[in-house]
N, C-alpha and C positions, 0 to 999 in steps of 0.2 A: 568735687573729686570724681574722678573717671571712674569707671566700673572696671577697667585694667588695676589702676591703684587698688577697689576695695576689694578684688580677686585675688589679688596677693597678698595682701594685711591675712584675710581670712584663710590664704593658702597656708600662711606662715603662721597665723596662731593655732591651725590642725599639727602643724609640722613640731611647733613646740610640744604641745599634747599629748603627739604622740613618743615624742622622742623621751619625751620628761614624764609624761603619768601612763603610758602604754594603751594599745589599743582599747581600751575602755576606756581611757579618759580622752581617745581621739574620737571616739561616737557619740560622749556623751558632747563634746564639744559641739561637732558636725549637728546634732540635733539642736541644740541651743541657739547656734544659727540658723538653722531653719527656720526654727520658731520666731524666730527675733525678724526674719526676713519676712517672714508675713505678717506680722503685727505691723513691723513698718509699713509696708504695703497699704494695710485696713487704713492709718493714722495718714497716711498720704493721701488718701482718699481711690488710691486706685484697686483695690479690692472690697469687695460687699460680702457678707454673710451667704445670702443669697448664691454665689457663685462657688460656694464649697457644696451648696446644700440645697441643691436643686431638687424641687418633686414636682414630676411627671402629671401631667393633668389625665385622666382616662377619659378615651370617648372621645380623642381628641383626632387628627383626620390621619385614620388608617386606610393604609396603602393595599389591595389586594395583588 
């Protein structure tokens, strides 16, 4: 499936959301995909932990 196809599916089930359970039921939507579009992501293998939650190593080569 094309990323045109699933930008419309998603366009169209915000579109219901909101039209049918009003601006709050179109964000909590909107969030739900999110969520669900990173998870896919991790389970795909092309997101790591690591890359939400990076920490800075100190001492490391500053620039004056």
């Amino acid at each position: 499936m094309s990323m045109a196809v699933i930008g419309m599916i998603a366009g169209m089930a915000l579109g219901f959301a909101g039209y049918f359970g009003g601006f709050a039921a179109f964000l909590l939507v909107a969030a739900l995909g999110a969520i669900g579009f990173v998870v896919g992501r991790f389970v795909d293998g092309d997101l790591e932990p690591g890359d939400f939650f990076r920490v800075r190593e100190r001492g490391g080569d500053r620039r004056r």
